[in-house]
MIMARNU-607802 format. One record per residue: x, y, z of N, C-alpha, C in turn; residue number from 1; residue in one letter. Coordinates in Angstrom, 1 decimal. Atoms other than C-alpha are relative to their C-alpha. Example, Ala and Ser with C-alpha at 12.3 -4.5 7.8 and 13.67 -1.06 7.14 Angstrom:
2
n.east_n.north_n.up_ca.east_ca.north_ca.up_c.east_c.north_c.up_i_aa
0.9_-1.2_0.0_12.3_-4.5_7.8_0.9_1.2_0.0_1_a
-0.9_-1.1_0.0_13.7_-1.1_7.1_-0.8_1.1_0.8_2_s
***
This chain:
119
n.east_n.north_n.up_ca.east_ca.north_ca.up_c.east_c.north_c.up_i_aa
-1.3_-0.3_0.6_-49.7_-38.6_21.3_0.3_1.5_0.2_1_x
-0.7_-1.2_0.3_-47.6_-35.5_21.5_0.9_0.6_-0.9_2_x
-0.9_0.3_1.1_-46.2_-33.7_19.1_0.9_1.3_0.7_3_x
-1.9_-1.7_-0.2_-42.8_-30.6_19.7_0.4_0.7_-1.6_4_x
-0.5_-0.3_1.1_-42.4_-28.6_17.1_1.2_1.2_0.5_5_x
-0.6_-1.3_-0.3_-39.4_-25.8_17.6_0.6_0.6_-0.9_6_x
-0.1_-1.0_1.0_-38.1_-23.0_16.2_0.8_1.5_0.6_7_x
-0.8_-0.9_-0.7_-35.7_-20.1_16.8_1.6_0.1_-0.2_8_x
-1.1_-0.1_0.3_-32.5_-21.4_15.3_0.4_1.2_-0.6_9_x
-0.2_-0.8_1.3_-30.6_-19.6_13.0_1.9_-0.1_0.0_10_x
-1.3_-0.2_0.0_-26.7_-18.4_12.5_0.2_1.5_0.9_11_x
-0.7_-0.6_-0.8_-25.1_-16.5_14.7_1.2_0.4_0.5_12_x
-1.6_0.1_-0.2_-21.8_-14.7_15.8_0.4_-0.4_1.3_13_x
-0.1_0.2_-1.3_-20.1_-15.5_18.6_-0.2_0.9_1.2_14_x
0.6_-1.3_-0.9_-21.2_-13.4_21.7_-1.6_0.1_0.5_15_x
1.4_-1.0_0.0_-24.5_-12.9_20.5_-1.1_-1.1_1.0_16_x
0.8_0.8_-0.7_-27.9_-14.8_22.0_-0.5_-0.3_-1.5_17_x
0.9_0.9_0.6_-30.5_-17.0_20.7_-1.1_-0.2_0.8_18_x
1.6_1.1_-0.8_-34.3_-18.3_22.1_-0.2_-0.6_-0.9_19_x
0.4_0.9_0.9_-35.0_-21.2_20.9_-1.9_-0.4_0.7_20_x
1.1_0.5_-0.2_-39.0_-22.3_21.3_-0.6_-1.3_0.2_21_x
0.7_1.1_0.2_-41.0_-25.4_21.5_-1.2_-0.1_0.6_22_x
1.3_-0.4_-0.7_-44.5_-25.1_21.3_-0.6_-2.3_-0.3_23_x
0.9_1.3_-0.4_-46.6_-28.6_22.4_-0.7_-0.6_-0.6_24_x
1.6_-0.2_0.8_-49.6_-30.2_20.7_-0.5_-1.1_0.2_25_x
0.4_1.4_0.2_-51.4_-33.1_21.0_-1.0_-0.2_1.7_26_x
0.2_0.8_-0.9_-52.2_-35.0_24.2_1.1_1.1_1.3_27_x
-0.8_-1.1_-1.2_-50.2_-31.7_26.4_-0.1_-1.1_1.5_28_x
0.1_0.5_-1.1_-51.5_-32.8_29.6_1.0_-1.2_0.7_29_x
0.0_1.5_-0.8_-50.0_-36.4_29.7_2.2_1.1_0.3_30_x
-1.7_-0.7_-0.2_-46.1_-33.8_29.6_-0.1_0.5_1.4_31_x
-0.3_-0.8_-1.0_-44.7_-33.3_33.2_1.2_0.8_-0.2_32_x
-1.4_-0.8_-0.3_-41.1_-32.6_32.3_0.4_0.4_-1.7_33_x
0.0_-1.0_1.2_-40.0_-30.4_29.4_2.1_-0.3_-0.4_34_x
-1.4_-0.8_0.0_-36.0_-30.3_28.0_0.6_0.2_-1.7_35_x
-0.2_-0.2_1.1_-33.9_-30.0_25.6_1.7_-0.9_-0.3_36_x
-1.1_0.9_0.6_-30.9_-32.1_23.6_0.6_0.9_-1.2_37_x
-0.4_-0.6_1.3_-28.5_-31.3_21.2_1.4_-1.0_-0.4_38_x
-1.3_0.9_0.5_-26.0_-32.9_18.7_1.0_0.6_-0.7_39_x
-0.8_-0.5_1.6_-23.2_-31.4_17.0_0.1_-1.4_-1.1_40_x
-0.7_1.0_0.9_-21.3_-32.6_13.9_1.0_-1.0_0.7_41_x
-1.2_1.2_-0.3_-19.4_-36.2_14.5_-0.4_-0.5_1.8_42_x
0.0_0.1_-1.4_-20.7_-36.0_18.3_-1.1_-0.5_0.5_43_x
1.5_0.2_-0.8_-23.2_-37.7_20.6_-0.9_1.0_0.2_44_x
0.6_-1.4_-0.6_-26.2_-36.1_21.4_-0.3_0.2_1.5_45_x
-0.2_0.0_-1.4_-26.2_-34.7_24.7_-1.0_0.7_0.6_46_x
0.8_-1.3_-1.0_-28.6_-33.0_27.4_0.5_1.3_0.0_47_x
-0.8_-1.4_-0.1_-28.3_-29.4_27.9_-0.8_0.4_1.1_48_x
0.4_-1.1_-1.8_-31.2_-28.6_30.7_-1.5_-0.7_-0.2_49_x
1.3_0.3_-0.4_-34.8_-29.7_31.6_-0.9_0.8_0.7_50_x
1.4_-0.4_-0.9_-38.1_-28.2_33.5_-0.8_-0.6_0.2_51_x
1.9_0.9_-0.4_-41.0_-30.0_35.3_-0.7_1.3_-0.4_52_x
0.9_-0.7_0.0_-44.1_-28.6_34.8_-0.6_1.1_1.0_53_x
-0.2_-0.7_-1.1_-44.1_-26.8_37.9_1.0_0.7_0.2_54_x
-1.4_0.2_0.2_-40.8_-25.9_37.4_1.2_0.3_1.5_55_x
-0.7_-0.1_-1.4_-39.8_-26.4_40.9_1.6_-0.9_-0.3_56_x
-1.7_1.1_-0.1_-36.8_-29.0_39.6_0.5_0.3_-1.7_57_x
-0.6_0.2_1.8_-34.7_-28.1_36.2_1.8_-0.1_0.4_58_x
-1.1_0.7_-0.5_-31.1_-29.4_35.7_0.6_1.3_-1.2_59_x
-0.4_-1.3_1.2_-28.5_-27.2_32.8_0.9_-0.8_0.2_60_x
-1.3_0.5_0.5_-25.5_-29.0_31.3_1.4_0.9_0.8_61_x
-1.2_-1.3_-0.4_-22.4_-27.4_33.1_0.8_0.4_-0.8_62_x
-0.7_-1.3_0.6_-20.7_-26.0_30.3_-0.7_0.8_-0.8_63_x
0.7_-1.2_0.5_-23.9_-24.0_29.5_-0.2_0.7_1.2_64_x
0.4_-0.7_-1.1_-24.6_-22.6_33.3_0.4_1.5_-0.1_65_x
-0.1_-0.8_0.1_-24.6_-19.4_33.7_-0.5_1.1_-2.0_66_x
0.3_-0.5_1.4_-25.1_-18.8_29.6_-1.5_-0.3_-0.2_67_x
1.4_0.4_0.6_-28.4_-20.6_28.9_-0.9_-0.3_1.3_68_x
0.8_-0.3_-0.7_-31.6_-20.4_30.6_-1.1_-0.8_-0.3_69_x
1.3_0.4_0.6_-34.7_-22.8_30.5_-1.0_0.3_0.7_70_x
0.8_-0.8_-0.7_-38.1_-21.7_31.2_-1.2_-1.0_-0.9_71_x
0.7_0.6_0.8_-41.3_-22.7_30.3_-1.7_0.6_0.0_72_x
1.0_-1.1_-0.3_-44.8_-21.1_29.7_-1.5_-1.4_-0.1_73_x
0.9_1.0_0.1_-47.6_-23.9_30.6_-1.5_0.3_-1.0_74_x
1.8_-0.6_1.4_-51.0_-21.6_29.0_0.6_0.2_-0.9_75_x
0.1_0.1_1.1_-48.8_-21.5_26.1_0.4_-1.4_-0.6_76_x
-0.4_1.5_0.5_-47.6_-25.3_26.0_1.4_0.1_-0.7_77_x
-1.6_-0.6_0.9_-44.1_-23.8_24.9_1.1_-0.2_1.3_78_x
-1.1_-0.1_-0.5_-40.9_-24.6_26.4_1.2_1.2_-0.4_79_x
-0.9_-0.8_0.2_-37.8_-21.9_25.7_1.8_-0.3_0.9_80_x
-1.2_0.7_-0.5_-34.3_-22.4_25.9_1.1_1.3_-0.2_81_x
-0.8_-1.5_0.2_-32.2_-18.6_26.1_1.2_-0.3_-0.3_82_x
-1.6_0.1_0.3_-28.9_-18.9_24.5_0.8_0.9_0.6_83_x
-0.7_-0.8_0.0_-26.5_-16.4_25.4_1.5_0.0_-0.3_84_x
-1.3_-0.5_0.0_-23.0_-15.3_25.1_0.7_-1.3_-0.8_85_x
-0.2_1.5_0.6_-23.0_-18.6_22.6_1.5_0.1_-0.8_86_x
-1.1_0.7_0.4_-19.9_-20.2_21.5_0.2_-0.9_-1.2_87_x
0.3_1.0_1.1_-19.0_-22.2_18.2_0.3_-1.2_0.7_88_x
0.7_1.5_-0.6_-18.8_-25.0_20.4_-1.5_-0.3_0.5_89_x
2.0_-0.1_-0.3_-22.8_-24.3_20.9_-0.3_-0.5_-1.3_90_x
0.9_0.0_1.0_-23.2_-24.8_17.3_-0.4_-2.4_-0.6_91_x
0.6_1.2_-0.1_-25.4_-28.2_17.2_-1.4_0.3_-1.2_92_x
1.8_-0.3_0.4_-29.1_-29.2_15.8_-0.6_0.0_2.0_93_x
0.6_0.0_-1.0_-31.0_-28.5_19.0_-1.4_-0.6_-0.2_94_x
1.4_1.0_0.0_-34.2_-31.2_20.2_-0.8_0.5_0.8_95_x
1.3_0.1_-1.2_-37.2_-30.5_22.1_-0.1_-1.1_0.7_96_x
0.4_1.4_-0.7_-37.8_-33.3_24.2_-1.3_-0.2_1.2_97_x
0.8_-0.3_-0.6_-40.9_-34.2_26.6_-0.1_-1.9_0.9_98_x
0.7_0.9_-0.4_-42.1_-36.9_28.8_-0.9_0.1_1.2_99_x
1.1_0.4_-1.4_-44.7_-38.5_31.5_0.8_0.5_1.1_100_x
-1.0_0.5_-1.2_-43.7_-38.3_35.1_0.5_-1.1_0.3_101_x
-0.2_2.0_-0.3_-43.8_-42.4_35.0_1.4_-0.2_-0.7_102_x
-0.8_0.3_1.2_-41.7_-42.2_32.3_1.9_0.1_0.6_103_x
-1.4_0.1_-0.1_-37.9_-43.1_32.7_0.7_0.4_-1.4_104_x
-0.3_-0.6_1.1_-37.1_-41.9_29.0_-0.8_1.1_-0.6_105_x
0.9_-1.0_0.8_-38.0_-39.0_26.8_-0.8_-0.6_-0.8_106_x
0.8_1.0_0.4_-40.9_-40.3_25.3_-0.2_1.1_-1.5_107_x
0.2_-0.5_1.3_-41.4_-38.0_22.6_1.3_1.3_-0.4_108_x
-1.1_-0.8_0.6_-39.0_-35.5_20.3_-0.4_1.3_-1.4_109_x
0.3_-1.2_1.1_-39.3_-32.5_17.9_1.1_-0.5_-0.9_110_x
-0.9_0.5_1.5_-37.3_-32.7_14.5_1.2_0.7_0.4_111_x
-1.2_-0.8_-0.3_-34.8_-30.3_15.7_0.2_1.4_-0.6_112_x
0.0_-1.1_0.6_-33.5_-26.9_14.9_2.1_0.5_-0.1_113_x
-1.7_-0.4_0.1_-29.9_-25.8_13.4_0.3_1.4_0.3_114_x
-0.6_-1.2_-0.7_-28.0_-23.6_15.5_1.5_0.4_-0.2_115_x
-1.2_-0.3_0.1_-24.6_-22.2_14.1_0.4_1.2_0.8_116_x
-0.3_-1.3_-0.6_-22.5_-20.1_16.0_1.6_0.0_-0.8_117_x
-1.1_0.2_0.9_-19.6_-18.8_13.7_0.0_1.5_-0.6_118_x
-0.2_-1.5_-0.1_-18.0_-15.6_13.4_0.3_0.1_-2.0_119_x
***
């Protein structure tokens, strides 16, 4: 099993940045791809960006491009997700998410972390 825990929310004005975290634990090894989800209020939850392990392939929602940045640090089993120049349309709970390479779904999920952006 794997477990995601993250961390890094908070409140925010508009403009400013954010890093959000997600460090690993468990069964690491069986994780090739790393991303991250988010839901606002009333709204689906939607992708925002991924990294393989390698991080030769990651994808980024297009109306975060250029603002948000994912990255990922393998000897510390932490994913990161760089907010920038965020918007109160950014303001969501943000998910860790992880899976296999086999894997056609995210197989595992962190609790989430509340991110307000709001002047």
């Amino acid at each position: 099993q794997v477990q995601l825990e993250e961390s890094g929310g908070g409140l925010v004005q508009p403009g400013q940045s954010l890093r959000l975290s997600c460090v690993a634990s468990g069964n690491i090894f069986r994780i090739n791809e790393m991303a991250w989800y988010r839901q606002a209020p009333g709204k689906e939850r939607e992708f925002v960006a991924s990294i393989t392990t390698d991080g030769a392939n990651y994808r980024v929602l297009d109306s975060v491009k250029g603002r948000f940045t994912i990255s990922r640090d393998n000897d510390k089993s932490t994913s990161y997700l760089q907010m920038n120049s965020l918007k109160p349309e950014d303001t969501a709970v943000y998910y860790c998410v992880a899976k296999e390479k086999i894997s056609i779904t995210w197989q595992w999920w962190g609790q989430g972390t509340q991110v307000t952006v709001s002047s």
